[in-house]
PyMOL Python script that loads the backbone (N, CA, C, O; Angstrom):
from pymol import cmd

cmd.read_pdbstr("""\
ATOM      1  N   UNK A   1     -21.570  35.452  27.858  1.00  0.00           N
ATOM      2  CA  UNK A   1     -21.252  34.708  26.643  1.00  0.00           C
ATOM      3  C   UNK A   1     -20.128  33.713  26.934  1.00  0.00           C
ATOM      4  O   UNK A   1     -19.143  33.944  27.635  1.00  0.00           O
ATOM      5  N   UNK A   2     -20.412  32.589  26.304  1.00  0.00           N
ATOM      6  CA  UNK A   2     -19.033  31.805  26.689  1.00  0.00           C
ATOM      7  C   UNK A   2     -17.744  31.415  25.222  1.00  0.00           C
ATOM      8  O   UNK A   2     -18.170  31.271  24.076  1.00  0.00           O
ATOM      9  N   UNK A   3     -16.652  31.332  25.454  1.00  0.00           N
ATOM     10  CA  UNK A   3     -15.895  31.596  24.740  1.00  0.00           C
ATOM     11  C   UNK A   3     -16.645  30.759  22.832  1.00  0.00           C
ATOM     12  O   UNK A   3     -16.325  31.280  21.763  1.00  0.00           O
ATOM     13  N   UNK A   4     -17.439  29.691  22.897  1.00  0.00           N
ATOM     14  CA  UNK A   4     -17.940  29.232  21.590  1.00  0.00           C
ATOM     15  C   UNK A   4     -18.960  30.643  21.239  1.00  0.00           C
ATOM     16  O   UNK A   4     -18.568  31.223  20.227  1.00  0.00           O
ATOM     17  N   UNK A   5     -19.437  30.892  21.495  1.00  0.00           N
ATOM     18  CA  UNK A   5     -20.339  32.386  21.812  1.00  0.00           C
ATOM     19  C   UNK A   5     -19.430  33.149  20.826  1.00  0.00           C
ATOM     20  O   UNK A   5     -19.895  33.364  19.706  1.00  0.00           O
ATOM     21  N   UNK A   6     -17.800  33.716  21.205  1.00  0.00           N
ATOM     22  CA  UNK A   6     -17.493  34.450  21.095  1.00  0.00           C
ATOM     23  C   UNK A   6     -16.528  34.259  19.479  1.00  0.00           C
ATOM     24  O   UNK A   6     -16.389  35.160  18.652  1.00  0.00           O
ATOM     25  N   UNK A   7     -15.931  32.761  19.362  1.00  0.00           N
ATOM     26  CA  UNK A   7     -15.649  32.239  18.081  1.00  0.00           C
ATOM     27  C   UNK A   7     -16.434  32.635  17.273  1.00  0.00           C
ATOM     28  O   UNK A   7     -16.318  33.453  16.361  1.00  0.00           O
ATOM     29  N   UNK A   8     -17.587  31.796  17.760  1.00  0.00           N
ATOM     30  CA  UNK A   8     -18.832  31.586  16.460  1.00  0.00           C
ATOM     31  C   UNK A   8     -18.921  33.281  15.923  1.00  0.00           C
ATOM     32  O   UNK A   8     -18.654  33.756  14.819  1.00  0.00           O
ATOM     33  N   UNK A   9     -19.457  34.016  17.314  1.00  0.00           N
ATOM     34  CA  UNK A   9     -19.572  35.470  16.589  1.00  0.00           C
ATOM     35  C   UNK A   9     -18.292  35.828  15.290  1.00  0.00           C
ATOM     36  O   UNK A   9     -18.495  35.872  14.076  1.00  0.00           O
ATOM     37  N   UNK A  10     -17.034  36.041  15.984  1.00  0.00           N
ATOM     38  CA  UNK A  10     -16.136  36.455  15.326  1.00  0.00           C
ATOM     39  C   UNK A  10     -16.119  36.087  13.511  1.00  0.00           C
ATOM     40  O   UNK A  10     -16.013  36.765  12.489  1.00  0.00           O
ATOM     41  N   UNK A  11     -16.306  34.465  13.867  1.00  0.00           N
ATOM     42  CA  UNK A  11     -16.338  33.486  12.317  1.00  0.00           C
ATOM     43  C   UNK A  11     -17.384  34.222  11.674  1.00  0.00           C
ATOM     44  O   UNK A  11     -17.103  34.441  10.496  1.00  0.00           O
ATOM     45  N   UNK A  12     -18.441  34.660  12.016  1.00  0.00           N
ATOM     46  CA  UNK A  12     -19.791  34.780  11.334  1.00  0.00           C
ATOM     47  C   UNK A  12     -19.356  36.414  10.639  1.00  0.00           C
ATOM     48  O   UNK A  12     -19.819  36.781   9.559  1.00  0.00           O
ATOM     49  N   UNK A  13     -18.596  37.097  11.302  1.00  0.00           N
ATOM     50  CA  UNK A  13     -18.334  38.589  10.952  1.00  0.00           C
ATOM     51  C   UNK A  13     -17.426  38.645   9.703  1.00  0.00           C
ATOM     52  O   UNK A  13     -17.606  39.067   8.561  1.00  0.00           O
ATOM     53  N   UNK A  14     -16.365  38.053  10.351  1.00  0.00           N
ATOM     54  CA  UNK A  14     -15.405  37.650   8.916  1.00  0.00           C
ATOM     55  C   UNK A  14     -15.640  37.102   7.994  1.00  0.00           C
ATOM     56  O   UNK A  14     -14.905  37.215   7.013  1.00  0.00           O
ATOM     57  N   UNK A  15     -16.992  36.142   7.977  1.00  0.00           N
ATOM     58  CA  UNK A  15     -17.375  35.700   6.800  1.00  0.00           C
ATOM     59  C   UNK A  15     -18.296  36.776   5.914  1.00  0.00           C
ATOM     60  O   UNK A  15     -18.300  36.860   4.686  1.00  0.00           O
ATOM     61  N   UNK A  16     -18.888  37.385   6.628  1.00  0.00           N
ATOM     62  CA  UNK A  16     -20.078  38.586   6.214  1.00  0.00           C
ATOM     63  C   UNK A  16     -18.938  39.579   5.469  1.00  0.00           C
ATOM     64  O   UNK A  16     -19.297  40.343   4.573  1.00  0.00           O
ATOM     65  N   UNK A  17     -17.298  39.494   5.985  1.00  0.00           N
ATOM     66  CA  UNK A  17     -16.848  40.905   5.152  1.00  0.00           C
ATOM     67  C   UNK A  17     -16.046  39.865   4.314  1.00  0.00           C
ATOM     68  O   UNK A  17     -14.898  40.188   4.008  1.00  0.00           O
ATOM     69  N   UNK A  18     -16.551  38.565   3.878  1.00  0.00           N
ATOM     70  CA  UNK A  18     -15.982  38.244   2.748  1.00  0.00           C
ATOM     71  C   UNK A  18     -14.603  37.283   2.938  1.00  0.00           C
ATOM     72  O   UNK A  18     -13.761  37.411   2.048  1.00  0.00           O
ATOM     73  N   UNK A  19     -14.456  36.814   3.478  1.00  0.00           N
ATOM     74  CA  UNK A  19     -13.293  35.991   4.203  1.00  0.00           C
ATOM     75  C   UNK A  19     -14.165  34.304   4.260  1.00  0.00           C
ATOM     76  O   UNK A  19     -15.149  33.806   4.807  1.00  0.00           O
ATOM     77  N   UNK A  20     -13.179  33.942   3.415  1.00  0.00           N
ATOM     78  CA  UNK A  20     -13.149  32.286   3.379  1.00  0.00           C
ATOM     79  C   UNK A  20     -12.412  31.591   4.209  1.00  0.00           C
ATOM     80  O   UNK A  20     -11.332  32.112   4.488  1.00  0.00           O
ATOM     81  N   UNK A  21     -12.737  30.220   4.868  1.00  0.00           N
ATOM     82  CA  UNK A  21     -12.118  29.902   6.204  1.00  0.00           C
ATOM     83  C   UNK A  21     -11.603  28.779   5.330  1.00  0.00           C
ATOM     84  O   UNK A  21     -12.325  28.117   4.585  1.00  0.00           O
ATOM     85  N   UNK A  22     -10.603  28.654   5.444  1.00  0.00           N
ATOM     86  CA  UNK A  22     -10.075  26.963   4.773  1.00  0.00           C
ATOM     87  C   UNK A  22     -11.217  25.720   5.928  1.00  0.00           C
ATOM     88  O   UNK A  22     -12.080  25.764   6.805  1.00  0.00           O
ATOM     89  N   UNK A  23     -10.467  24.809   5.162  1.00  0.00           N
ATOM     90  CA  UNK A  23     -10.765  23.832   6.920  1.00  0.00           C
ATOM     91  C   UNK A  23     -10.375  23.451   7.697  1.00  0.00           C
ATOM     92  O   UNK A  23     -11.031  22.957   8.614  1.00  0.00           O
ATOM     93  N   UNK A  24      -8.923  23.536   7.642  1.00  0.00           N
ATOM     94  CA  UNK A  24      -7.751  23.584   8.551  1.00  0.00           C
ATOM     95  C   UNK A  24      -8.199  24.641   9.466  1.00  0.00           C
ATOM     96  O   UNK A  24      -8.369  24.344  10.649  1.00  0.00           O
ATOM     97  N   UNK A  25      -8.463  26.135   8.958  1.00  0.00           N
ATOM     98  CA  UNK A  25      -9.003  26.944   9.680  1.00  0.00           C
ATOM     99  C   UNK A  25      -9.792  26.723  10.599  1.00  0.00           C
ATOM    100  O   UNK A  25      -9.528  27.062  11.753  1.00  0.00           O
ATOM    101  N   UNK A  26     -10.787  26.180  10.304  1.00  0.00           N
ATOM    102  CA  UNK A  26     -11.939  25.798  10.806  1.00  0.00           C
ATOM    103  C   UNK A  26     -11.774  25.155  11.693  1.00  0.00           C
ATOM    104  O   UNK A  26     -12.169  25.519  12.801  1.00  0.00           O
ATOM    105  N   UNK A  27     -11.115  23.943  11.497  1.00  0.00           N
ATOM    106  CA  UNK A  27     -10.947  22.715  12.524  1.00  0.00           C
ATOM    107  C   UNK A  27     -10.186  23.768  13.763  1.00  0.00           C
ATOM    108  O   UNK A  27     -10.715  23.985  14.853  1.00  0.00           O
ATOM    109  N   UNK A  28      -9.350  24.131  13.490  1.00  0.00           N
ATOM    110  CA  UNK A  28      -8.584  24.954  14.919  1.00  0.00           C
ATOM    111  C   UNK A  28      -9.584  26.148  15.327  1.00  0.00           C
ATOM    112  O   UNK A  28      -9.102  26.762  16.279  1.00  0.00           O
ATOM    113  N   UNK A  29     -10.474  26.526  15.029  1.00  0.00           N
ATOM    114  CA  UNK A  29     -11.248  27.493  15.677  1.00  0.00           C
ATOM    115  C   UNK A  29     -12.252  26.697  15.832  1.00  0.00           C
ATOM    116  O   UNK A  29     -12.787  27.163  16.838  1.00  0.00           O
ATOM    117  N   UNK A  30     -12.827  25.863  15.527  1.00  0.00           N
ATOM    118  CA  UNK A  30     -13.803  24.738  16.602  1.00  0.00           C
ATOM    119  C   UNK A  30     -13.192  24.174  17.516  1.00  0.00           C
ATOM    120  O   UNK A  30     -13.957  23.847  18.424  1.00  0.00           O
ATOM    121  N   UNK A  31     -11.740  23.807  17.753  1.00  0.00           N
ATOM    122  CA  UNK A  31     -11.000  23.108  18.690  1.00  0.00           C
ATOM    123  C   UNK A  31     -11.042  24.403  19.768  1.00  0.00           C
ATOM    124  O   UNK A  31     -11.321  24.076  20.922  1.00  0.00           O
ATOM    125  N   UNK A  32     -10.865  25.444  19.592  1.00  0.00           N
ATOM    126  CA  UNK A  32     -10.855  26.372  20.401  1.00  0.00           C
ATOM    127  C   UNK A  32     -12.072  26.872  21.144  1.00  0.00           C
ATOM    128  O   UNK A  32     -12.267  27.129  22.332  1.00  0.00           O
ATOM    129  N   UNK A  33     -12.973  26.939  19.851  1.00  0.00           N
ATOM    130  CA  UNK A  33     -14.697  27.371  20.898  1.00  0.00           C
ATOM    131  C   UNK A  33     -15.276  26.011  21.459  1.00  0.00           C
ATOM    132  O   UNK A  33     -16.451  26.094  21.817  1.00  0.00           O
ATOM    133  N   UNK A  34     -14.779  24.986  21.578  1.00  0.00           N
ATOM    134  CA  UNK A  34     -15.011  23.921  22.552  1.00  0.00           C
ATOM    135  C   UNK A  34     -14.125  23.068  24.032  1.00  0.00           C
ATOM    136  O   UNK A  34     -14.223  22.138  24.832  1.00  0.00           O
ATOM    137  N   UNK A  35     -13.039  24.519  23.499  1.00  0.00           N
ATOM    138  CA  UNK A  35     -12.305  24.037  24.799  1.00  0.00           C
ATOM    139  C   UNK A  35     -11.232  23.186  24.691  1.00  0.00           C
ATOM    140  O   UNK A  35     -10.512  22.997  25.671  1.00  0.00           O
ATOM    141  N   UNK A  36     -10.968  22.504  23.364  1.00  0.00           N
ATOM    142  CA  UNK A  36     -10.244  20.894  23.436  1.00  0.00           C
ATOM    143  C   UNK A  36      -8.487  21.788  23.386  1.00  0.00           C
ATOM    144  O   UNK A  36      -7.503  21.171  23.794  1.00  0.00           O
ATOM    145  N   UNK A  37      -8.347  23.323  22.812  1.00  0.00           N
ATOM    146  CA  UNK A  37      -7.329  23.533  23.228  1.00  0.00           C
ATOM    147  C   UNK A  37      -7.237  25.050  23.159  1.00  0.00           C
ATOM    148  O   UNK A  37      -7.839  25.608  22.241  1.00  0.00           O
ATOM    149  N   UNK A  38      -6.485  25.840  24.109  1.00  0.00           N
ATOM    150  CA  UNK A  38      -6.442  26.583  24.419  1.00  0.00           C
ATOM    151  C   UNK A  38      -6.089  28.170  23.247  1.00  0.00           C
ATOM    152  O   UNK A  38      -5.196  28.084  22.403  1.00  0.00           O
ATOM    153  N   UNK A  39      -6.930  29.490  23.399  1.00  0.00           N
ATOM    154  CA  UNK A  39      -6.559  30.328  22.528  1.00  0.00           C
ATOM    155  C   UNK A  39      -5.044  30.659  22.046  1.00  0.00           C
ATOM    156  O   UNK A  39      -4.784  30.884  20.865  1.00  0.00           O
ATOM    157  N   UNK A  40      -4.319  30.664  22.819  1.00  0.00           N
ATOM    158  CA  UNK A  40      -2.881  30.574  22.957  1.00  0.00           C
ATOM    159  C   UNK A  40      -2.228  29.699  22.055  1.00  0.00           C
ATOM    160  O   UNK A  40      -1.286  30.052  21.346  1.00  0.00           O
ATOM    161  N   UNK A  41      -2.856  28.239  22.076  1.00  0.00           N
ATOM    162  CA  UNK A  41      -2.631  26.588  21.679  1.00  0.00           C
ATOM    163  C   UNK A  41      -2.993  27.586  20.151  1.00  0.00           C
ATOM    164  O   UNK A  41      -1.982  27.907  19.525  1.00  0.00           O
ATOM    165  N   UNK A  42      -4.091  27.970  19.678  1.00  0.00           N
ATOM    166  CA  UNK A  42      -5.002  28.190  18.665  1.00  0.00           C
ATOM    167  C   UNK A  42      -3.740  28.943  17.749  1.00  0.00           C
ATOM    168  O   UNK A  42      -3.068  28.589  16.780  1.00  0.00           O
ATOM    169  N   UNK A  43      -3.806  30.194  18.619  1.00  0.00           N
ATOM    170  CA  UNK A  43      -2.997  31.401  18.143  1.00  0.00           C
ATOM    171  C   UNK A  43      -1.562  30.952  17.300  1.00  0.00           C
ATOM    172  O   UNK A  43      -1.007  31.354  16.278  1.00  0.00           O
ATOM    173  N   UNK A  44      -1.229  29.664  18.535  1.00  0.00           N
ATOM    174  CA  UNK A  44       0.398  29.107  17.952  1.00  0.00           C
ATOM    175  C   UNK A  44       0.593  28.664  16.840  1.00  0.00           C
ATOM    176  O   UNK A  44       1.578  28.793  16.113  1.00  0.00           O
ATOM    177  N   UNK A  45      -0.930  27.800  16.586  1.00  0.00           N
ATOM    178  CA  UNK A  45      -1.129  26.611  15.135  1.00  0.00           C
ATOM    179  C   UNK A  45      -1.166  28.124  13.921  1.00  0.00           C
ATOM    180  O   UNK A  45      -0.388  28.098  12.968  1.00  0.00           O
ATOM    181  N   UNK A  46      -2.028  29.220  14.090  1.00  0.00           N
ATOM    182  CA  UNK A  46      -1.963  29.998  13.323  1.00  0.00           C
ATOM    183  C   UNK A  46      -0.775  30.604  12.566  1.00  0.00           C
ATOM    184  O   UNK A  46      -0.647  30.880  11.373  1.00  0.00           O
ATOM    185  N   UNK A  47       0.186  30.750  13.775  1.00  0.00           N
ATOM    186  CA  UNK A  47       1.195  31.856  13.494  1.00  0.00           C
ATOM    187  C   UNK A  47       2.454  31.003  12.922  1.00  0.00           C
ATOM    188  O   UNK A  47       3.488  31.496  12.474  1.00  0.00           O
ATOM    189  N   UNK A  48       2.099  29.383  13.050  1.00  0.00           N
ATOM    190  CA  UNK A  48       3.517  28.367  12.675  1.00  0.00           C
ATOM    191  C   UNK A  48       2.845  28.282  11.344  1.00  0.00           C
ATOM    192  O   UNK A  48       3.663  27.928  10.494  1.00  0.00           O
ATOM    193  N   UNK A  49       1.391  28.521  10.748  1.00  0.00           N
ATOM    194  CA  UNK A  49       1.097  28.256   9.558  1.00  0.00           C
ATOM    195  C   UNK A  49       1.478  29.386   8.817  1.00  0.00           C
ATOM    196  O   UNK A  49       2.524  29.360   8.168  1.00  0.00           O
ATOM    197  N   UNK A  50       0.641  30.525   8.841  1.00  0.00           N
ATOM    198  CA  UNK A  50       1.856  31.787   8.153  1.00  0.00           C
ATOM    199  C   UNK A  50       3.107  31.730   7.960  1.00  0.00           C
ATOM    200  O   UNK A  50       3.533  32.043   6.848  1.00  0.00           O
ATOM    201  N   UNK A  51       4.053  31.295   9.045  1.00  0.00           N
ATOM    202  CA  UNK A  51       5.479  31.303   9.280  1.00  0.00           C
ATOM    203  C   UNK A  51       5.597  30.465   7.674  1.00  0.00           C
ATOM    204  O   UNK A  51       5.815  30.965   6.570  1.00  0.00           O
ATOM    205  N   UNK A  52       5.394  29.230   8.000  1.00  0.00           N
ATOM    206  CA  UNK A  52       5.367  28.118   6.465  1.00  0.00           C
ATOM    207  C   UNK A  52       4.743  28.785   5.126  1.00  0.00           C
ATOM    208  O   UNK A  52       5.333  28.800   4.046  1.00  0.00           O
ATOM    209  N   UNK A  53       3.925  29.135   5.277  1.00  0.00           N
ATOM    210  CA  UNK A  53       3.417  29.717   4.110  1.00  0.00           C
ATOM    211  C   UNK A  53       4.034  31.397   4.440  1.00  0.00           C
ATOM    212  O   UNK A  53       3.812  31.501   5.646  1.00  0.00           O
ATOM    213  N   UNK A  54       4.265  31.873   4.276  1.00  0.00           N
ATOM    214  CA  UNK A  54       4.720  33.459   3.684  1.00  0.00           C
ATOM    215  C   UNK A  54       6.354  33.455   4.048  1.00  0.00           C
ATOM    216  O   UNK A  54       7.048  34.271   3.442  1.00  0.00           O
ATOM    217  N   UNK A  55       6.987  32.572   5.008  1.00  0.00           N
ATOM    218  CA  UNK A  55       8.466  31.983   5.168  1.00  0.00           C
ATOM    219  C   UNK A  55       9.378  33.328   6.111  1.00  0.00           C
ATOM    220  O   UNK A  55      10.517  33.718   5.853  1.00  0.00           O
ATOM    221  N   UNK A  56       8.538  33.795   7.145  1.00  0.00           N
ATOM    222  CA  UNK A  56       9.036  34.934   7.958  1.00  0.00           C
ATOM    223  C   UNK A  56       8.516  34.616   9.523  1.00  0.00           C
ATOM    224  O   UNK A  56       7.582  33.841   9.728  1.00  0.00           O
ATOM    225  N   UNK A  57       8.918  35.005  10.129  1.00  0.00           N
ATOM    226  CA  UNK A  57       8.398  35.077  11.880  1.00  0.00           C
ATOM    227  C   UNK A  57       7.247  36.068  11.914  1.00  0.00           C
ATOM    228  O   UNK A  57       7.251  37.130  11.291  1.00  0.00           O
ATOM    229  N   UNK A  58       6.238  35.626  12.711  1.00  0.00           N
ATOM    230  CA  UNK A  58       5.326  37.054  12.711  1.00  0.00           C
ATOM    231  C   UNK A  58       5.196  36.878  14.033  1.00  0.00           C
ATOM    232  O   UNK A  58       4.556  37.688  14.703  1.00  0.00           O
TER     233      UNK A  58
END
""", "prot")
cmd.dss("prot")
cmd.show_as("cartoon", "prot")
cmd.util.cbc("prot")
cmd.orient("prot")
């Protein structure tokens, strides 16, 4: 399987248990299952967006 393989799966599961993807979301987990930037890169955009929205370090 190659890592879009493994996005796409993931996206498709979380949506099945009911989880809405913004499109911000979206856009950074297509940037990721195509390579343009790294899971790490992905993970960072995630965890600086929580940080802003809920106003804590995670």
């Amino acid at each position: 399987m190659t890592i879009k393989d493994y996005v796409t799966s993931a996206m498709k599961s979380f949506e099945l248990e009911g989880f809405v993807y913004t499109t911000e979301e979206k856009e950074v987990l297509n940037k990721v299952a195509n390579e343009e930037i790294s899971i790490d890169e992905g993970k960072a955009i995630f965890m600086q967006e929580l940080t802003r929205k809920y106003g804590t370090k995670f």
